[in-house]
C-alpha positions as CSV (number, residue, x, y, z in Angstrom):
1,X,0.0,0.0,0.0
2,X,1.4,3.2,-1.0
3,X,1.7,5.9,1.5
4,X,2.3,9.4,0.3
5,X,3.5,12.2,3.9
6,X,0.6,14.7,3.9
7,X,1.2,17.8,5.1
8,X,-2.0,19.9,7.2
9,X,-1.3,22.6,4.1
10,X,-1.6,20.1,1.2
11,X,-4.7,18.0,3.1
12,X,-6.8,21.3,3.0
13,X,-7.0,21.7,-0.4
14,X,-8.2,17.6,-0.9
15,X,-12.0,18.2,-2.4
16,X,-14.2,17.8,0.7
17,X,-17.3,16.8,-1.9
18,X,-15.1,14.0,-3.7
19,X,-13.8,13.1,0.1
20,X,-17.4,12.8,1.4
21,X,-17.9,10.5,-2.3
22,X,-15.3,8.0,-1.1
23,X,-17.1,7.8,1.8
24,X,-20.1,7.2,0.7
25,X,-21.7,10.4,0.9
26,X,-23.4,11.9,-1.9
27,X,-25.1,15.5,-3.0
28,X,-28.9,16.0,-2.5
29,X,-28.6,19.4,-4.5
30,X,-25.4,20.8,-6.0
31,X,-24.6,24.3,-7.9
32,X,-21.0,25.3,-9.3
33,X,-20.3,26.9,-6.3
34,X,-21.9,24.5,-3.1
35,X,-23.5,21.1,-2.4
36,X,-25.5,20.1,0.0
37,X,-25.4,16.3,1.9
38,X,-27.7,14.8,4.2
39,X,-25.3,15.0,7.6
40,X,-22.7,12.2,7.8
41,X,-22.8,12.6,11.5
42,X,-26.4,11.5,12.1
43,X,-29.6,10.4,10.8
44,X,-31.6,13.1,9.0
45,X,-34.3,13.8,5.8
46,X,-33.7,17.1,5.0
47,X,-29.9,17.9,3.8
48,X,-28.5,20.3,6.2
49,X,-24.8,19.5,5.5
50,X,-23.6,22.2,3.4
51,X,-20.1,22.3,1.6
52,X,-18.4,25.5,-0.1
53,X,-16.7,24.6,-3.3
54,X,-14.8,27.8,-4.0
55,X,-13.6,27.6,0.0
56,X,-13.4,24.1,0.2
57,X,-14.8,24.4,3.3
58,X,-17.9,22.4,5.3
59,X,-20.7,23.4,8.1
60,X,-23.2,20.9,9.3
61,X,-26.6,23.4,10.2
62,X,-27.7,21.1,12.4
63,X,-25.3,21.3,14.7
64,X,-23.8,24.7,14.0
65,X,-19.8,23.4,13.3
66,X,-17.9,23.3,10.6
67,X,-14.4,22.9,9.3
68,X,-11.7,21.7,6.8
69,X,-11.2,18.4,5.4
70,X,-8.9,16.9,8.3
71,X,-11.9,18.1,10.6
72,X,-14.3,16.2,8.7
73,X,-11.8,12.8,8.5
74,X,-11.3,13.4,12.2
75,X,-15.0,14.2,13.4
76,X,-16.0,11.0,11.1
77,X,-13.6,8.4,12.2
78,X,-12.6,9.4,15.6
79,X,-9.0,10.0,15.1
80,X,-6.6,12.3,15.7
81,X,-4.5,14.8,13.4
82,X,-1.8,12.7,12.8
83,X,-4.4,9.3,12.0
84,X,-6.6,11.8,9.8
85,X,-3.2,12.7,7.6
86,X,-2.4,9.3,7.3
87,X,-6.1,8.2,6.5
88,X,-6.3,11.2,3.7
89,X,-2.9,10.1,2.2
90,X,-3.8,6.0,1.6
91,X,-4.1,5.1,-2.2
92,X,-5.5,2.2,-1.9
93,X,-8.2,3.4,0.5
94,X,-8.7,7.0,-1.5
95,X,-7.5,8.5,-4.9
96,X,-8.1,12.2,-4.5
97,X,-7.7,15.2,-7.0
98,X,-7.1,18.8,-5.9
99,X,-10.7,20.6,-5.7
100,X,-11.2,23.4,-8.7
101,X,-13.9,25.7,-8.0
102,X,-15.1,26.1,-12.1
103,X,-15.3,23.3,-13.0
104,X,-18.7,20.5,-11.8
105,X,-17.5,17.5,-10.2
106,X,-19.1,14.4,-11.5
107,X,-19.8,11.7,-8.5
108,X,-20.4,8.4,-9.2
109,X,-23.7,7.4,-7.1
110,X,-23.4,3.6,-7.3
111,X,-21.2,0.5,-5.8
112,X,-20.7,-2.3,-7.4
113,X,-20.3,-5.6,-5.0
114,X,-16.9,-7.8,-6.1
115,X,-17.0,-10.5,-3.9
116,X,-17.7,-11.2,-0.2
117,X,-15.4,-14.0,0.8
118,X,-14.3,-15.9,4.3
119,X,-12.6,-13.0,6.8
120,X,-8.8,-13.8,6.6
121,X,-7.6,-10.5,4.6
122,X,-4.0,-9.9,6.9
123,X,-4.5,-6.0,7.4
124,X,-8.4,-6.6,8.6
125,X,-6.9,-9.3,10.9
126,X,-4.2,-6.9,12.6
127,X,-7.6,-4.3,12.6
128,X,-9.3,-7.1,14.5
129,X,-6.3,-8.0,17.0
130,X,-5.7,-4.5,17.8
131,X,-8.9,-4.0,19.0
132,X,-8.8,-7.2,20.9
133,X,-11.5,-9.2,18.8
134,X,-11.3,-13.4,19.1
135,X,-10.3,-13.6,15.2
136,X,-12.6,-17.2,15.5
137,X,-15.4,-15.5,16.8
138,X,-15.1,-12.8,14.3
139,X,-14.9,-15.1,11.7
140,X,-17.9,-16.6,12.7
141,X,-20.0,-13.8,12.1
142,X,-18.5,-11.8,9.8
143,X,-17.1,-12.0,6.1
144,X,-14.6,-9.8,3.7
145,X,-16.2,-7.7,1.2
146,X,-14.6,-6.1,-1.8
147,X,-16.4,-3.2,-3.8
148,X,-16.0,-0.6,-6.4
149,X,-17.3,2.8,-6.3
150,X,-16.6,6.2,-7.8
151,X,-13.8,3.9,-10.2
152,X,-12.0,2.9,-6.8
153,X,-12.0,-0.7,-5.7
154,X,-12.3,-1.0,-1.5
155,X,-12.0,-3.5,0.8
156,X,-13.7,-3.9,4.2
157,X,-15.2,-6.2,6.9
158,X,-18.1,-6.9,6.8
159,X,-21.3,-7.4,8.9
160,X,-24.8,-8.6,7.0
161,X,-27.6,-6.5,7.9
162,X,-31.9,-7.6,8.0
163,X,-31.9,-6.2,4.6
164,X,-29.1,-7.4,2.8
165,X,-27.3,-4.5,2.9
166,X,-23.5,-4.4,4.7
167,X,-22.1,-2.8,7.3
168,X,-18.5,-2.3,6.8
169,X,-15.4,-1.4,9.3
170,X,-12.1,-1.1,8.5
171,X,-9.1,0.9,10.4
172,X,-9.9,4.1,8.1
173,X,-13.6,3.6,7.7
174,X,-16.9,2.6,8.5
175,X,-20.1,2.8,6.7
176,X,-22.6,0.8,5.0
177,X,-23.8,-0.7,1.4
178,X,-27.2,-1.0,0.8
179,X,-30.2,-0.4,3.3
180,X,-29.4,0.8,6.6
181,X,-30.7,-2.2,8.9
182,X,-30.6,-3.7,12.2
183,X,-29.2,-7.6,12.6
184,X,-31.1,-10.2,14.3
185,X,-29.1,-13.6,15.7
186,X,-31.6,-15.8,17.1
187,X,-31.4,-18.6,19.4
188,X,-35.0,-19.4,20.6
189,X,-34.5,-17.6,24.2
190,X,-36.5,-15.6,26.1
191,X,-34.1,-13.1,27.0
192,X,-32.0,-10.8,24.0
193,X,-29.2,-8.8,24.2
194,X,-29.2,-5.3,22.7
195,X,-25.7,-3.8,20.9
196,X,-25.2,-0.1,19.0
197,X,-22.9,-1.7,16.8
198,X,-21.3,-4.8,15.6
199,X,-17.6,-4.7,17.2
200,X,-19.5,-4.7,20.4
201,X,-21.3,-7.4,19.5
202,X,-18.2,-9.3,18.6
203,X,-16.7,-7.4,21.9
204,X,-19.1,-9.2,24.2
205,X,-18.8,-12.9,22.4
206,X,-14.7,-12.6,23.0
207,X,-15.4,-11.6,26.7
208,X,-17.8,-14.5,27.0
209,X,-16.0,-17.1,24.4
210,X,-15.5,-19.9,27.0
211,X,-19.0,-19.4,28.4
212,X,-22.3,-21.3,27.0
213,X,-24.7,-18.4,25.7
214,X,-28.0,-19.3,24.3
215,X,-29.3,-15.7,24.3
216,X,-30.7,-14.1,21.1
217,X,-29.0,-10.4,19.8
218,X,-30.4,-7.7,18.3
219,X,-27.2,-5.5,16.8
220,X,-28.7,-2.0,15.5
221,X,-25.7,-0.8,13.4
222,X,-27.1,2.5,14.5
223,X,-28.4,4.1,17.9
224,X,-31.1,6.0,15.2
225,X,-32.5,2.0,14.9
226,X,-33.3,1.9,18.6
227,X,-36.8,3.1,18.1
228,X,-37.4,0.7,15.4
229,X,-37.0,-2.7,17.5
230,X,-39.3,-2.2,20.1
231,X,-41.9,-4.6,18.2
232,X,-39.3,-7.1,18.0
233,X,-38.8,-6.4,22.4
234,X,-42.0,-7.6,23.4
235,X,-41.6,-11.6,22.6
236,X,-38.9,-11.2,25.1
237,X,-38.8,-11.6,29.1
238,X,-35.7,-9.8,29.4
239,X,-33.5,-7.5,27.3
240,X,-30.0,-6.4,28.5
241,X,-29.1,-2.8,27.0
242,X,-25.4,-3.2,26.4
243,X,-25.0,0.3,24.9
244,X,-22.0,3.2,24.9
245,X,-21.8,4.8,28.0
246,X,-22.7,8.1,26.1
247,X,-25.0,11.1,26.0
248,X,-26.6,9.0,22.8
249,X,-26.1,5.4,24.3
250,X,-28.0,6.5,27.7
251,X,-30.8,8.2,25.4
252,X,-31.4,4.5,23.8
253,X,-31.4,2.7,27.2
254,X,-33.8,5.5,28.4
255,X,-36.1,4.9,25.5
256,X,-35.6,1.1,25.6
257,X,-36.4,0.7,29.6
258,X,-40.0,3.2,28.9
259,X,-41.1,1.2,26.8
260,X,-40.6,-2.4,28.0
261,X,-40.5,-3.6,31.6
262,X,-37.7,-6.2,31.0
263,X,-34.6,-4.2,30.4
264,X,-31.5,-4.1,32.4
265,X,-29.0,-1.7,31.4
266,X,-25.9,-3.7,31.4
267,X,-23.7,-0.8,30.6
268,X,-23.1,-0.3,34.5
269,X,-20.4,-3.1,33.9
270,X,-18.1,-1.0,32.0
271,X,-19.0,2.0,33.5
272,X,-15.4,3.7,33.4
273,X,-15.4,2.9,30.0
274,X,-17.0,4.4,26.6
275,X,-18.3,1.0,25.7
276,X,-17.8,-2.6,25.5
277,X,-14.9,-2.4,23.3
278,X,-13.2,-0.6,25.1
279,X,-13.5,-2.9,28.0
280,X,-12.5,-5.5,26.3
281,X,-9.2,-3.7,25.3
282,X,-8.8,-2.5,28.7
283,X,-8.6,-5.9,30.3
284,X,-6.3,-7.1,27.2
């Protein structure tokens, strides 16, 4: 993989509309001189995410901020400076082009699936181990996926959703192909474990690995699912919350304890921590 040494200078002139492409991210409207995304930061219907082309420059309205593209990188995947630089300067992952503010830029609005194939790619395994993940257990339940969009072929763990779409987590990235859905593992119980995402999924079967679980799981692959799985709730005695301790993780286990009697919110366990995860790592 070729690595190129970004400066902050040269990263601020990357095209924050073809950077948001690569990520999956695509105009609602767009003029010669701004375009306008639904927010990459949360779920929304009405695009409020507005980038300048002639200042190359980004402001999400919804929740008055804005910034360059190593802000965006950073805000996005949780990373620091240095990680963002190093994100923005990966061929493989990105191909970018210096922004123009004359000229339209034509984004590609489609994927195209290569192949989904048994998890054993080297650099999604070292992803996996550095994040303390049983590499059996993550095998298990998840598969490699290779893809093309915009002309760029991508490569990615992946996570099968309710509705045949993908979720997909890599060191630099995560997103999803296809429909937004939650996952559902059952195991004819009477008691289901909830999860925000699927690494804490994954998190909680490594913690547990040498211990018998016959529970079922609902993962949501978003907190903005939460509301969505009540109906699913209410075949079940008990449902353990394991959600981020978080402003947006407490909101869920909030909602999820008004409106079914059943719930325990197991997040107490790793209270010190941001979430399950990071538990795991911890004890590692």
């Amino acid at each position: 993989m070729k690595t190129t040494k970004l400066t902050c200078e040269k990263a601020r002139n990357i095209s924050i509309v073809q950077t948001l492409g690569k990520l999956g991210h695509f105009p609602k409207r767009e003029t010669e001189k701004e375009a306008w995304f639904l927010s990459p930061f949360r779920k929304e219907t009405q695009a409020s995410f507005k980038v300048s082309k002639q200042l190359n420059r980004w402001y999400d309205h919804g929740e008055g901020f804005g910034g360059n593209v190593i802000d965006l990188i950073i805000k996005s995947q949780k990373c620091t400076i240095k990680e963002a630089l190093y994100f923005l300067s990966q061929d493989h992952f990105f191909s970018f082009h210096q922004r123009t503010v004359t000229k339209k830029e034509e984004i590609k609005k489609d994927y195209e699936i290569l192949k989904v194939k048994k998890l054993e790619n080297q650099a999604l395994l070292e992803y996996l181990i550095s994040r303390s993940i049983d590499l059996e257990i993550a095998q298990k339940y998840c598969q490699e996926i290779y893809y093309r969009n915009n002309y760029k072929n991508y490569f990615s763990i992946s996570f099968k959703n309710d509705q045949d779409g993908y979720e997909l987590r890599n060191k630099y990235f995560k997103g999803c192909l296809g429909k937004k859905a939650v996952t559902t593992l059952g195991n004819d119980s009477d008691c289901i474990c909830v999860f925000e995402g699927f690494m804490d999924f994954l998190s909680y079967k490594t913690l547990y690995k040498s211990v018998k679980l016959d529970e079922d799981y609902i993962i949501c692959n978003s907190t903005s699912l939460v509301k969505s799985i009540t109906s699913k709730l209410q075949y079940y005695h008990t449902v353990y919350a394991c959600l981020d301790n978080d402003n947006t993780g407490n909101k869920a286990t909030s909602f999820l304890k008004e409106n079914h009697n059943g719930v325990f919110d197991c997040s107490i366990l790793y209270k010190s921590h941001n979430d399950i995860n990071d538990y795991l790592i911890g004890k590692s």
